[in-house]
C-alpha positions as CSV (number, residue, x, y, z in Angstrom):
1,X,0.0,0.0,0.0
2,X,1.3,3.6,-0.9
3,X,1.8,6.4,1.7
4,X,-1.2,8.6,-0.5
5,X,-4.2,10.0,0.5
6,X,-5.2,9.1,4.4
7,X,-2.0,7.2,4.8
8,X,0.3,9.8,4.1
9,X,-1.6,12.2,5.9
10,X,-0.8,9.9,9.4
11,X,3.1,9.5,8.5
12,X,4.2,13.2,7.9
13,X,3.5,14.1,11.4
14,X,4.7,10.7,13.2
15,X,8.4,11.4,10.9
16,X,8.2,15.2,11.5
17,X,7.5,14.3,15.6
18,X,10.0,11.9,15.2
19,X,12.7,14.2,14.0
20,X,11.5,17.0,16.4
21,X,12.2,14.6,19.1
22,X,15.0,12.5,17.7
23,X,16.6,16.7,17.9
24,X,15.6,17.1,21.4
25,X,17.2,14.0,22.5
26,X,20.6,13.6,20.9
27,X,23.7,15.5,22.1
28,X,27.1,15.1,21.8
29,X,29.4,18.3,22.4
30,X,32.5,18.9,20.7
31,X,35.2,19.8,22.8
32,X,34.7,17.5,25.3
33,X,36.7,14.4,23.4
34,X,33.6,12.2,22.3
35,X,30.4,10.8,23.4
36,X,31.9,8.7,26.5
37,X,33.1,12.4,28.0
38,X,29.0,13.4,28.2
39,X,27.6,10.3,29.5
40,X,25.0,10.8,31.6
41,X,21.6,13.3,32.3
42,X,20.9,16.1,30.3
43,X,17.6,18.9,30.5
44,X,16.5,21.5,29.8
45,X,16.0,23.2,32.7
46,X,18.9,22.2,35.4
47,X,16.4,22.9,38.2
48,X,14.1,20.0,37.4
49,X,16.7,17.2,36.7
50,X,15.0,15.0,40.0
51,X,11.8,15.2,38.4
52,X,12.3,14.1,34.8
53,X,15.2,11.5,35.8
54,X,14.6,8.6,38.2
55,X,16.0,5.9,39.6
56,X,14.7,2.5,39.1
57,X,16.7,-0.7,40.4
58,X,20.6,0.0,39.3
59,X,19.6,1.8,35.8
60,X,18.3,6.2,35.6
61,X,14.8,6.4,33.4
62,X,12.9,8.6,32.9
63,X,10.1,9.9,35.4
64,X,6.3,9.3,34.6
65,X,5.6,12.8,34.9
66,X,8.5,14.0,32.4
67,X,6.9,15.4,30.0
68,X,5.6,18.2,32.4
69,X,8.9,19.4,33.4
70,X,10.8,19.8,30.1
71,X,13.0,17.4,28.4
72,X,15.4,15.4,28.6
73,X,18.0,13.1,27.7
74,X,20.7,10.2,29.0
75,X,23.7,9.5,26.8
76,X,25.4,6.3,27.7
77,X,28.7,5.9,25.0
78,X,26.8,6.1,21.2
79,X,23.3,6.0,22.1
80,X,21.3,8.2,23.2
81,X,18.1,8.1,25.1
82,X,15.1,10.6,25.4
83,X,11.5,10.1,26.1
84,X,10.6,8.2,23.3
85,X,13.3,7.9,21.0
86,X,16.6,6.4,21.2
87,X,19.3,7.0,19.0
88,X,23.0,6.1,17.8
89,X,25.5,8.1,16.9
90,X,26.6,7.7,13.2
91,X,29.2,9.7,12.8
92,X,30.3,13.3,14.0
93,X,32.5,16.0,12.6
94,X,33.8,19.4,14.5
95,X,33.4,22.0,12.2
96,X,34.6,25.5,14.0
97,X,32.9,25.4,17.7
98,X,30.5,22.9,16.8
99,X,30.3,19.6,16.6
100,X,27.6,18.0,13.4
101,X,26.3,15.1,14.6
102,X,24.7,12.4,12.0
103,X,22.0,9.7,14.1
104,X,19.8,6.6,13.4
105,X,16.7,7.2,16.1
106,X,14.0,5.2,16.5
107,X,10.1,5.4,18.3
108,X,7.9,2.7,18.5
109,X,6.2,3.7,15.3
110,X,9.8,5.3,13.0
111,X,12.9,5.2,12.1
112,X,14.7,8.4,11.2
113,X,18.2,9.7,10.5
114,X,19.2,12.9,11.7
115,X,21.8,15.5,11.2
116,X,22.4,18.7,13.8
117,X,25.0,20.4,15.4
118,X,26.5,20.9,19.5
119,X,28.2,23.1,20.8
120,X,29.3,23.5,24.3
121,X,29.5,26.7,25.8
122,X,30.2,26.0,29.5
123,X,31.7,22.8,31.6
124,X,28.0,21.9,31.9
125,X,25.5,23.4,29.1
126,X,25.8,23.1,25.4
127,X,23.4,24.0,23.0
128,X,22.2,22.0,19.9
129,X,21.3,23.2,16.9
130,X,19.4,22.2,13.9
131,X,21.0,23.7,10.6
132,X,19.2,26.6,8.9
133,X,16.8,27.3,11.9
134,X,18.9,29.3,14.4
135,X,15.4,30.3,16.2
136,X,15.0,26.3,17.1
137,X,18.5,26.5,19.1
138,X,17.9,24.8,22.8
139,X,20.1,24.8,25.9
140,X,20.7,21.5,27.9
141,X,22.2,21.3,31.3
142,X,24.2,18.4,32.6
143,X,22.4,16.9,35.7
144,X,23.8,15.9,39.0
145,X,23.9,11.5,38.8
146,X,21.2,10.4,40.5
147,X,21.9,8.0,43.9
C-alpha cells in the first residue's frame, strides 16, 4: 500500500514528531573528546533534573511525569536516550565550535536519521542546533547522577 491520500496524511506528522524529538534528544558536544566524555543526564532546565530523571533498580529512566517538566535526555557511550526515542550516533564531525552530529533514532512507530549540530559553551551546558533554523537552538544542562 502507498503512503497517499489518508495514509500519508498519518506519516508526515509521526516522521516530523519523530525528527523534532529525535533533535531534542541527541547531544554530543564537541570539545569535550567524544560521546563517553558526556555520559550521563541532560535537561532543559537544570532545576528539574529530579523530576524528569529517576531511579529504578541499578539503571536512571525517565520519570512518569516527564513530559511536564521539560526534556530530557541520557547519553550512555553512542546512544542516546530521550522520552521516546533512542538514538545512535553515526558519525560526528567538529566544524569550527560545533560539533555536526549524524543519528539513526528510533520510536515505536519510525525510524529516522538525523543530522544537527553541538556546541558547548560551558563545563556543563551546550546547545544544539538544527542547521538553517537558528530560532530552534535549545540549551541543555548536565544533571547531578542520581543515587
Amino acid at each position: 500500500m502507498g503512503m497517499t491520500g489518508g495514509m500519508f496524511n498519518v506519516w508526515v506528522p509521526v516522521r516530523q514528531t519523530c525528527f523534532v524529538l529525535a533533535l531534542i534528544s541527541l547531544a554530543i558536544a564537541p570539545s569535550r573528546g567524544g560521546a563517553a566524555d558526556l555520559d550521563g543526564l541532560w535537561s532543559t532546565n537544570p532545576d528539574t533534573c529530579k523530576d524528569i530523571f529517576v531511579k529504578r533498580g541499578n539503571d536512571v529512566v525517565f520519570s512518569d511525569k516527564a513530559d511536564m517538566y521539560g526534556s530530557g535526555f541520557i547519553i550512555s557511550g553512542k546512544t542516546i536516550r530521550g522520552k521516546i526515542a533512542v538514538c545512535k550516533v553515526q558519525s560526528m564531525k567538529k566544524s569550527g565550535p560545533t560539533t555536526n552530529i549524524r543519528a539513526a533514532c528510533a520510536t515505536d512507530i519510525s525510524i529516522s536519521t538525523n543530522n544537527f549540530g553541538l556546541r558547548m559553551v560551558e563545563d556543563n551546558k551546550l546547545i544544539r542546533s538544527i542547521p538553517g533554523v537558528p530560532e530552534l537552538d535549545t540549551s541543555y544542562f548536565r544533571c547531578p547522577g542520581l543515587t
